[in-house]
Biopython code that builds the backbone (N, CA, C, O; Angstrom):
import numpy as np
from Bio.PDB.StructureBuilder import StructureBuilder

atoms = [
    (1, "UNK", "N", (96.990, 73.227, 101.257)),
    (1, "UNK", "CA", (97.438, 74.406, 101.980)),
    (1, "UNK", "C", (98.918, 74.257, 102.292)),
    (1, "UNK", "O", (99.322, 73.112, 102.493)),
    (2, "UNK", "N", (99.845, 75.350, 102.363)),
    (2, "UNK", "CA", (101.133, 75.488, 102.248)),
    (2, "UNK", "C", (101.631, 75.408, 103.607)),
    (2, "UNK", "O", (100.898, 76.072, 104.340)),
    (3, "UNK", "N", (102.306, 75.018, 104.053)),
    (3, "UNK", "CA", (102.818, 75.040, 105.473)),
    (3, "UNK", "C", (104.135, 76.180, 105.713)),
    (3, "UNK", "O", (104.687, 76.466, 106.776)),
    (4, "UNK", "N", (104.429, 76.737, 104.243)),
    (4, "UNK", "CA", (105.697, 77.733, 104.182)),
    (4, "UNK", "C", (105.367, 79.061, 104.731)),
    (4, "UNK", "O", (104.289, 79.649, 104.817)),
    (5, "UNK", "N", (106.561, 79.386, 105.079)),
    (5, "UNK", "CA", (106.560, 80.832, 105.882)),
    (5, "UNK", "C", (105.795, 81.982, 104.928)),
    (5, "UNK", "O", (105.987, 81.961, 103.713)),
    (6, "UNK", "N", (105.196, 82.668, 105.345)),
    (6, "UNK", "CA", (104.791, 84.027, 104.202)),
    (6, "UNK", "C", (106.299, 84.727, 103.824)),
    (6, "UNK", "O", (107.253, 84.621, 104.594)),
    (7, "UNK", "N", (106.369, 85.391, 102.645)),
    (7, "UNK", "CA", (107.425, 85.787, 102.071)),
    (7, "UNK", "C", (107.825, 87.188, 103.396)),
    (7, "UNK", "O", (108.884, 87.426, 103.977)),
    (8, "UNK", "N", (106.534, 87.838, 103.481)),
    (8, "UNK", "CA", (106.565, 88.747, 104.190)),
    (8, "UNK", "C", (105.845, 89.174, 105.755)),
    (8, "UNK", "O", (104.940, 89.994, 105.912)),
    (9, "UNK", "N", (106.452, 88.460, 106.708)),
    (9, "UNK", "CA", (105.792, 88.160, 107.971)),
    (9, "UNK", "C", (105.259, 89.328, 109.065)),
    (9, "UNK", "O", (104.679, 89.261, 110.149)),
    (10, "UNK", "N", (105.867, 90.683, 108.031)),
    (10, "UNK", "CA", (105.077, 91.993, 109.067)),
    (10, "UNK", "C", (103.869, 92.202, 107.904)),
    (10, "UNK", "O", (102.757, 92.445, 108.374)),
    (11, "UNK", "N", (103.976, 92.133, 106.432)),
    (11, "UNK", "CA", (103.034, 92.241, 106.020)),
    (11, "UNK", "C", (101.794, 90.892, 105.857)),
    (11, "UNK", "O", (100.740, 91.105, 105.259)),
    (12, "UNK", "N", (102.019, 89.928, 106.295)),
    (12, "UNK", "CA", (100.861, 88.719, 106.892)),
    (12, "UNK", "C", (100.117, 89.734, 107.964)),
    (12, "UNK", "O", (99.023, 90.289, 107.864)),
    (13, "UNK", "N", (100.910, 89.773, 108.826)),
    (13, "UNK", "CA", (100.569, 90.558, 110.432)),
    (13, "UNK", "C", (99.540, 91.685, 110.404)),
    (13, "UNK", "O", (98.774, 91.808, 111.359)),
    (14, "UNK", "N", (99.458, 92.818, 108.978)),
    (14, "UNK", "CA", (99.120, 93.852, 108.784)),
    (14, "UNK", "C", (97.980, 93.544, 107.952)),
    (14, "UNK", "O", (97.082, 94.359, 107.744)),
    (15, "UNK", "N", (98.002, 92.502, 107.527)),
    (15, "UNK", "CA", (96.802, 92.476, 106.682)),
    (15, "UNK", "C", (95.671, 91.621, 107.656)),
    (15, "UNK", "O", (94.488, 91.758, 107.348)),
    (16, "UNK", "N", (96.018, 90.727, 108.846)),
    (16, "UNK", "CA", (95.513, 90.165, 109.812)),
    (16, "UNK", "C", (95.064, 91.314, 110.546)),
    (16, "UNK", "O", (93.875, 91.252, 110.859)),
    (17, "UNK", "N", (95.546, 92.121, 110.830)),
    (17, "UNK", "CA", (95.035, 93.325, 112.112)),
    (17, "UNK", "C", (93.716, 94.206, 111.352)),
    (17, "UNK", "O", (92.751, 94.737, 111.902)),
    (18, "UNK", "N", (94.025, 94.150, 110.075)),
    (18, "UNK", "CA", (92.959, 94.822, 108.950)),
    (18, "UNK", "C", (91.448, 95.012, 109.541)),
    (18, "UNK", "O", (90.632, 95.933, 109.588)),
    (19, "UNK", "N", (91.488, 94.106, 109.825)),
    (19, "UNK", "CA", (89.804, 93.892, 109.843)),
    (19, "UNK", "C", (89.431, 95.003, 111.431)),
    (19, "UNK", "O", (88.534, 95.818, 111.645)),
    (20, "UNK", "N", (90.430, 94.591, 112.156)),
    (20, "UNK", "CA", (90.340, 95.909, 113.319)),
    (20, "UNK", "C", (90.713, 96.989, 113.740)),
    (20, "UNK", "O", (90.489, 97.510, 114.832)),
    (21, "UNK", "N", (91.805, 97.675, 112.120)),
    (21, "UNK", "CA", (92.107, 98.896, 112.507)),
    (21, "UNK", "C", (90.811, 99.424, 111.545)),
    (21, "UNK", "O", (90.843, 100.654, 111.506)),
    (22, "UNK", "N", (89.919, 98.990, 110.925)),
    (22, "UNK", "CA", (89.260, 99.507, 110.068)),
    (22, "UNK", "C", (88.050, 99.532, 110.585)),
    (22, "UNK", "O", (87.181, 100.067, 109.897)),
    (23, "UNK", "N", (87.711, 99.032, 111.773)),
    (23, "UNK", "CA", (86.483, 98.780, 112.607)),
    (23, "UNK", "C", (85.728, 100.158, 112.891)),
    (23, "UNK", "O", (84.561, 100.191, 113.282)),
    (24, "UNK", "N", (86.333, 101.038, 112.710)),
    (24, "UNK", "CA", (85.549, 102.484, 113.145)),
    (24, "UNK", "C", (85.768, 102.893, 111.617)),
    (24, "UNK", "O", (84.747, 103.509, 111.310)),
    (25, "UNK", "N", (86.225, 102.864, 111.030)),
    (25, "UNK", "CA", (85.949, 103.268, 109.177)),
    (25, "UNK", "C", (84.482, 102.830, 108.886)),
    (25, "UNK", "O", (83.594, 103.582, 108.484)),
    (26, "UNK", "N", (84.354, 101.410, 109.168)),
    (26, "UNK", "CA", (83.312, 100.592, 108.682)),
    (26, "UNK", "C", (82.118, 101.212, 109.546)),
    (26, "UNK", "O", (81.121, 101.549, 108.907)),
    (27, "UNK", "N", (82.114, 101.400, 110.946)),
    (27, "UNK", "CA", (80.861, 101.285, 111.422)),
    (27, "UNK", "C", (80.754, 102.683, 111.007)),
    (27, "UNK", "O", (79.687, 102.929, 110.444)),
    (28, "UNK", "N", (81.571, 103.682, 111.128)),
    (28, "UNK", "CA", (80.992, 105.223, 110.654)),
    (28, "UNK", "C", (80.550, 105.574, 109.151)),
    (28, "UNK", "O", (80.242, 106.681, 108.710)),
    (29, "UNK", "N", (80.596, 104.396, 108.511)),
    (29, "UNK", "CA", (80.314, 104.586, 106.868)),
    (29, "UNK", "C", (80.739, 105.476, 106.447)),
    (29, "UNK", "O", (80.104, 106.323, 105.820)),
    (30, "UNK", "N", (82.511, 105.512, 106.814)),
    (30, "UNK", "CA", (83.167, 106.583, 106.472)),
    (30, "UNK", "C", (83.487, 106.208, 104.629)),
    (30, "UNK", "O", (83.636, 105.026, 104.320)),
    (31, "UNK", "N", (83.564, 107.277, 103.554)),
    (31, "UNK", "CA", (84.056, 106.866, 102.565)),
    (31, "UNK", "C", (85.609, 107.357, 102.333)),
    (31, "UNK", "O", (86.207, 107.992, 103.202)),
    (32, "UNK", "N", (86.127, 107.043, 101.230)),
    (32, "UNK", "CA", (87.159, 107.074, 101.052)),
    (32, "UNK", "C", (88.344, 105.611, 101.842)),
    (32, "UNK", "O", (87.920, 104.863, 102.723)),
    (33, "UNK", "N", (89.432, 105.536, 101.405)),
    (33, "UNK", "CA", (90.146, 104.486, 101.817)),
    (33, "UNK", "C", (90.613, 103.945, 103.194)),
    (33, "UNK", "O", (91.342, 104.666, 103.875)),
    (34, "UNK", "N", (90.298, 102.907, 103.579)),
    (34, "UNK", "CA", (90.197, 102.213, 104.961)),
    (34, "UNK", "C", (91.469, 102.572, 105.496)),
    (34, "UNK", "O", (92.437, 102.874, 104.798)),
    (35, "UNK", "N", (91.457, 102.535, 106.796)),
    (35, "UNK", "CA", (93.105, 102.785, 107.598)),
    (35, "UNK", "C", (93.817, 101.740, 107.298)),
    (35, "UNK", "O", (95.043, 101.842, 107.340)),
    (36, "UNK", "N", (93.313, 100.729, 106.997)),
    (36, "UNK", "CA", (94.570, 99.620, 106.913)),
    (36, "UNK", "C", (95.105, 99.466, 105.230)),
    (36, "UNK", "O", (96.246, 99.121, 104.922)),
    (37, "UNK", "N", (94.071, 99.785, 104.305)),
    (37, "UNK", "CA", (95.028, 100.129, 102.791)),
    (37, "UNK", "C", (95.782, 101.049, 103.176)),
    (37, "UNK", "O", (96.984, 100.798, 103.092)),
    (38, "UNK", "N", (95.479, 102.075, 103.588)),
    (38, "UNK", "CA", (96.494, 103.244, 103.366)),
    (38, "UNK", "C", (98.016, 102.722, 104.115)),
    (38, "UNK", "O", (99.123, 102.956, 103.628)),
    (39, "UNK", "N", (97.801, 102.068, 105.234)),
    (39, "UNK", "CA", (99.212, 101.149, 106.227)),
    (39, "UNK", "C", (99.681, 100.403, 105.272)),
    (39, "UNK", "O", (100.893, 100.456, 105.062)),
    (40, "UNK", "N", (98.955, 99.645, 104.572)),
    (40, "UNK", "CA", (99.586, 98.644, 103.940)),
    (40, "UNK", "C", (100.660, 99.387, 102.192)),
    (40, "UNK", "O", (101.727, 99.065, 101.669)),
    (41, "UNK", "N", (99.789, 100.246, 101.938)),
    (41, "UNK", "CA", (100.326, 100.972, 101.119)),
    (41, "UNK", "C", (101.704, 101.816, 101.225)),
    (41, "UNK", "O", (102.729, 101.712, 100.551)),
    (42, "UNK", "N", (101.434, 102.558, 102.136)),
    (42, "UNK", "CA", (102.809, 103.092, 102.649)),
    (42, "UNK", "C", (103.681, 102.181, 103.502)),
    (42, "UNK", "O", (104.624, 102.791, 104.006)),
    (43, "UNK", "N", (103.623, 100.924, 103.791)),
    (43, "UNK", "CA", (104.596, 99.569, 104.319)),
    (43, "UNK", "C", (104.605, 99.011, 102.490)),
    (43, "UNK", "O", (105.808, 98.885, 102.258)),
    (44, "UNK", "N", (104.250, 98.845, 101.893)),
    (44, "UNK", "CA", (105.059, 98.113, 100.916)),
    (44, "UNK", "C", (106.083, 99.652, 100.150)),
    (44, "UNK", "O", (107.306, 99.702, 100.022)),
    (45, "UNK", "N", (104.950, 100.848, 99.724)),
    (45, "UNK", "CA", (105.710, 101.776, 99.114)),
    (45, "UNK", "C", (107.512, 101.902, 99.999)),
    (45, "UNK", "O", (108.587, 101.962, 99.402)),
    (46, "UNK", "N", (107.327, 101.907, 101.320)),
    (46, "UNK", "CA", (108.643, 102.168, 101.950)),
    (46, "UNK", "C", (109.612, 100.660, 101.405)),
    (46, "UNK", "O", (110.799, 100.710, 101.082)),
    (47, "UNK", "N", (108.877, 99.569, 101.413)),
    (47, "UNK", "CA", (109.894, 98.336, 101.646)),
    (47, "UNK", "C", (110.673, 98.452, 100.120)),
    (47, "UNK", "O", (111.665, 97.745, 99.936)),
    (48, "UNK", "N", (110.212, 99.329, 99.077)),
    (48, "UNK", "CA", (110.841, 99.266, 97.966)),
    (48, "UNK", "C", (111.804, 100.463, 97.532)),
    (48, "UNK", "O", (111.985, 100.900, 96.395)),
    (49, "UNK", "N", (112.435, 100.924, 98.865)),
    (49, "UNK", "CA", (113.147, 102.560, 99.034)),
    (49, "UNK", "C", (114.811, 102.011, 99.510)),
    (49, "UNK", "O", (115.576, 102.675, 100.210)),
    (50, "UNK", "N", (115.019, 101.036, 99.096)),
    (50, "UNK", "CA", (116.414, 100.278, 99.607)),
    (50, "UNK", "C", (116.166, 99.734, 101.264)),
    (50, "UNK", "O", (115.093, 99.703, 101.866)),
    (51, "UNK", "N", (117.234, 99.412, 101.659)),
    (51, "UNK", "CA", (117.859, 99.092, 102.805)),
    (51, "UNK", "C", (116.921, 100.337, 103.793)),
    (51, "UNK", "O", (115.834, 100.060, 104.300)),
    (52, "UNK", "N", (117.368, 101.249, 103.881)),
    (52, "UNK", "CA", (116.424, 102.372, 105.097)),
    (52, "UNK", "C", (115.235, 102.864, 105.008)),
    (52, "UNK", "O", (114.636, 103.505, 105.872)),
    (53, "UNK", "N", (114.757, 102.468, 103.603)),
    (53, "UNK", "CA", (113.197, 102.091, 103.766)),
    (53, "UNK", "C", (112.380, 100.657, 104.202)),
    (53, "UNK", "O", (111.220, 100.407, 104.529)),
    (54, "UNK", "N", (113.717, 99.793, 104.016)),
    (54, "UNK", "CA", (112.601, 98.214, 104.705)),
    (54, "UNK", "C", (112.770, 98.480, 106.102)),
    (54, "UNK", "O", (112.011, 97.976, 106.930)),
    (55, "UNK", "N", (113.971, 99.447, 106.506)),
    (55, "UNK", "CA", (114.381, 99.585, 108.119)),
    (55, "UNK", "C", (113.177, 100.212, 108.604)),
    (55, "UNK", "O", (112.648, 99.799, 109.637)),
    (56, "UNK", "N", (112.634, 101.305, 107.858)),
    (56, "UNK", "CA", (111.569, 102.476, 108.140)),
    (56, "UNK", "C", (110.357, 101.425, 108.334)),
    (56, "UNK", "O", (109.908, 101.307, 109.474)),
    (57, "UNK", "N", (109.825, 100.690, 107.338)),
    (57, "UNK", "CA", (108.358, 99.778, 107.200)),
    (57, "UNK", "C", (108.576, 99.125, 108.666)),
    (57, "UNK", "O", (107.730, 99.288, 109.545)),
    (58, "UNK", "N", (109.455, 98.568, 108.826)),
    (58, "UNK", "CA", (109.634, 97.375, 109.695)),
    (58, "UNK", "C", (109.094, 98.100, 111.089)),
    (58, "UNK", "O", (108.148, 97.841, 111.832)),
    (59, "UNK", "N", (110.097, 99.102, 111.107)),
    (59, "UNK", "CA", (110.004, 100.013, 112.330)),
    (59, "UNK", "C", (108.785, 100.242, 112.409)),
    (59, "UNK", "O", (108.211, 99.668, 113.334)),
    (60, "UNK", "N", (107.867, 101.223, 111.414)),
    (60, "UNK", "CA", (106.752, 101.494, 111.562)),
    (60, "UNK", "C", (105.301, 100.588, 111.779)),
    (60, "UNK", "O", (104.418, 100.608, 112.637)),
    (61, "UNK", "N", (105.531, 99.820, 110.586)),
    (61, "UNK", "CA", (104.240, 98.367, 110.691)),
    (61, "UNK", "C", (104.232, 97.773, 112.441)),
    (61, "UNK", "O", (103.396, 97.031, 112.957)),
    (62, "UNK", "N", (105.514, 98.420, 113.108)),
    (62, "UNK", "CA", (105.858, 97.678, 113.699)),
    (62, "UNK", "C", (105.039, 98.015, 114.935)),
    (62, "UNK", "O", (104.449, 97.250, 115.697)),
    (63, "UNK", "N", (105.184, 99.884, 114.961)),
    (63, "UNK", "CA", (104.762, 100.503, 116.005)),
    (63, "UNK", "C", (102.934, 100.426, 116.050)),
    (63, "UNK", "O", (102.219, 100.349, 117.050)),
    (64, "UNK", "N", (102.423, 100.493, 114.222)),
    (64, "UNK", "CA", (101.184, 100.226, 114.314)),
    (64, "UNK", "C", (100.645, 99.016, 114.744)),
    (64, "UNK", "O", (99.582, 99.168, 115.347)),
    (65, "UNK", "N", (101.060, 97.762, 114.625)),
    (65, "UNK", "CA", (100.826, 96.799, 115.575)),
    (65, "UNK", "C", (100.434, 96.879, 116.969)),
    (65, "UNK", "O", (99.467, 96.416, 117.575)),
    (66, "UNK", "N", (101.684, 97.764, 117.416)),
    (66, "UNK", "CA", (101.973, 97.854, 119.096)),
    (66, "UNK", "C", (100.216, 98.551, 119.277)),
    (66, "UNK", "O", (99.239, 97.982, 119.765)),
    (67, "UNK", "N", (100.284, 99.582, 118.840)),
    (67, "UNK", "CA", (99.510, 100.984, 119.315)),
    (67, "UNK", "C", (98.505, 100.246, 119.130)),
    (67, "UNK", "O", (97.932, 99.804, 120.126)),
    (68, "UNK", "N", (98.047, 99.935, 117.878)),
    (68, "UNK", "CA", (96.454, 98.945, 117.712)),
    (68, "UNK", "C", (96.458, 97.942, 118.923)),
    (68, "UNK", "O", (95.339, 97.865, 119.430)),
    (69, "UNK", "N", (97.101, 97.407, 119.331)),
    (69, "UNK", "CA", (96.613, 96.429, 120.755)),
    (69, "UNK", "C", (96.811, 97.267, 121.440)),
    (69, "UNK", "O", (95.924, 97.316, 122.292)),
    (70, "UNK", "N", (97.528, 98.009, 121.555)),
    (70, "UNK", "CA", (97.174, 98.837, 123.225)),
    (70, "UNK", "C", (95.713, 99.742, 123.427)),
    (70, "UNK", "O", (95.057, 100.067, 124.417)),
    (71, "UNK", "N", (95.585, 99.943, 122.108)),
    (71, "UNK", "CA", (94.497, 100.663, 121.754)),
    (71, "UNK", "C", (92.993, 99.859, 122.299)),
    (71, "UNK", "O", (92.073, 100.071, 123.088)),
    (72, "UNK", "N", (93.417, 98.855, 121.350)),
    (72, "UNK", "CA", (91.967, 97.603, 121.691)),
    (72, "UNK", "C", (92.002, 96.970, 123.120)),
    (72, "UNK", "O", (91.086, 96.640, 123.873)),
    (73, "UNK", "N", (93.091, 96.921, 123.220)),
    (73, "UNK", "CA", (92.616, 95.866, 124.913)),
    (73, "UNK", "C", (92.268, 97.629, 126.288)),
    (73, "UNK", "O", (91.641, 97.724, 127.343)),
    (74, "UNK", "N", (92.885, 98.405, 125.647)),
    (74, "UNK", "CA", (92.584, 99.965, 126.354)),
    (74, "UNK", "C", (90.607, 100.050, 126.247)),
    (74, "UNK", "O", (89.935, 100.605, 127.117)),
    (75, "UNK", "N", (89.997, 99.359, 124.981)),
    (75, "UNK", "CA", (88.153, 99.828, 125.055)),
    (75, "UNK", "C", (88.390, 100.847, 123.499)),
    (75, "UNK", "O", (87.510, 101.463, 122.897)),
    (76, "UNK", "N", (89.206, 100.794, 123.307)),
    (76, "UNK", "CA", (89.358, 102.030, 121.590)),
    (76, "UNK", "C", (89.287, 101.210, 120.326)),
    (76, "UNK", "O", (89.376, 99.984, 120.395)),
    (77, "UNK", "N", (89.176, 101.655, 119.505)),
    (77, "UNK", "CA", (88.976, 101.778, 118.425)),
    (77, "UNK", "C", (90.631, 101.087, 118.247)),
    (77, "UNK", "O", (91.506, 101.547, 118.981)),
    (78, "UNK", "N", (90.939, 100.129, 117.383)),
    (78, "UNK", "CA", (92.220, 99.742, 116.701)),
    (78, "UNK", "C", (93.075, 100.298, 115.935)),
    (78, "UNK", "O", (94.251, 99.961, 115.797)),
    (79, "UNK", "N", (92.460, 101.258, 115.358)),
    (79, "UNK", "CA", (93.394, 102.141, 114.376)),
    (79, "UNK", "C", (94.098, 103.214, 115.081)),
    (79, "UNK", "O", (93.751, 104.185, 115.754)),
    (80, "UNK", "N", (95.152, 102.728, 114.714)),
    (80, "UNK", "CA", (96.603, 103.496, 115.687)),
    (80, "UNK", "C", (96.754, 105.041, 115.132)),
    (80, "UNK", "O", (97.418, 105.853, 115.777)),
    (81, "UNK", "N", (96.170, 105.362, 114.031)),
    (81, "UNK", "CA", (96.307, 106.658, 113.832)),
    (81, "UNK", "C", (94.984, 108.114, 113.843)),
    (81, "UNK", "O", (93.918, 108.045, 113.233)),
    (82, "UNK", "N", (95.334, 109.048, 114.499)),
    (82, "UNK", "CA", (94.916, 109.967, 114.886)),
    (82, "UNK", "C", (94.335, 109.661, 116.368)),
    (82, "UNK", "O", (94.982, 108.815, 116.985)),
    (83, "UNK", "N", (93.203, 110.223, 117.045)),
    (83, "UNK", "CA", (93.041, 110.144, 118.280)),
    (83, "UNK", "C", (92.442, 109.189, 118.415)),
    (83, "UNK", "O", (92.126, 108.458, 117.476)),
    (84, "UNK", "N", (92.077, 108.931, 119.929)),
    (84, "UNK", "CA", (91.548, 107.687, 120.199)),
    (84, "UNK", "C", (89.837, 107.622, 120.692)),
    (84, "UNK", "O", (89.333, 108.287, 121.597)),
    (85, "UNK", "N", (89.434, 107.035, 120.173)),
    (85, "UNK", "CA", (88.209, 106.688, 119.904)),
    (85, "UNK", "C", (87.329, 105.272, 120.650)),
    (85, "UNK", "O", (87.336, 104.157, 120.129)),
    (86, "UNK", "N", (86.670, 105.575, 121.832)),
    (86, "UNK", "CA", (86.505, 104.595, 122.707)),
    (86, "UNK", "C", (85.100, 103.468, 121.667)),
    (86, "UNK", "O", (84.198, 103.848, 120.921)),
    (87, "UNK", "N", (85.290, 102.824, 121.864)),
    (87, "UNK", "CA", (84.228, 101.458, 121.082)),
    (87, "UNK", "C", (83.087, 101.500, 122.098)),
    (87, "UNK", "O", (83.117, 101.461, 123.328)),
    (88, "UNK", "N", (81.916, 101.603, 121.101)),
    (88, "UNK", "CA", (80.412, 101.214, 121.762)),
    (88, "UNK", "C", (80.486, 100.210, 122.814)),
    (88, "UNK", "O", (80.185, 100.385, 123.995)),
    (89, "UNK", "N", (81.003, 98.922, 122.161)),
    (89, "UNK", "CA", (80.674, 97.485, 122.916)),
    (89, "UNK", "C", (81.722, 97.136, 124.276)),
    (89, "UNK", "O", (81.574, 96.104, 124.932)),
    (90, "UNK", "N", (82.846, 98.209, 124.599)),
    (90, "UNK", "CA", (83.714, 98.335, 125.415)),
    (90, "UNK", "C", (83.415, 98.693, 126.721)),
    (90, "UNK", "O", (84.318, 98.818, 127.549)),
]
sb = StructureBuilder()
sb.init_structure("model")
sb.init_model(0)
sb.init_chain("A")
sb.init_seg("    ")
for serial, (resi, resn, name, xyz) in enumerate(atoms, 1):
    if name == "N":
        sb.init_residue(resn, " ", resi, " ")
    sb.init_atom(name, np.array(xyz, "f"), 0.0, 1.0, " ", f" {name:<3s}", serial, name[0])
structure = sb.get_structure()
């Protein structure tokens, strides 16, 4: 195992939060693509738009981070986008 930094340390971060912005995808057996591909998709699509698109990812990956913990330690659902959605086990 590597002890080196990940190349990309907001996208480590985003693929770590995965499993809990997708937590209400999964339990609603929603189909179509999980909240956290679609984040991760539009954070790499931006990081390859020059200079004010890695500014944009950074910014943004950044805010979905924030919102997903405020979200989860709030009793909600992790996924920072659209409304908020209180958790069964909360």
């Amino acid at each position: 195992m590597s002890s080196a930094a990940p190349a990309d340390p907001m996208l480590a971060d985003l693929e770590r939060a995965a499993f809990f912005f997708d937590e209400r995808h999964r339990a609603q057996g929603a189909g179509g693509w999980a909240p956290s591909v679609i984040m991760i998709a539009r954070y790499c699509n931006l990081m390859t738009r020059g200079v004010a698109g890695r500014v944009e990812a950074q910014q943004l990956a950044g805010e979905w981070l924030d919102e997903g913990r405020r979200r989860w330690k709030a009793g909600f659902y992790a996924d920072p986008r659209g409304e908020r959605v209180r958790r069964p086990d909360a």
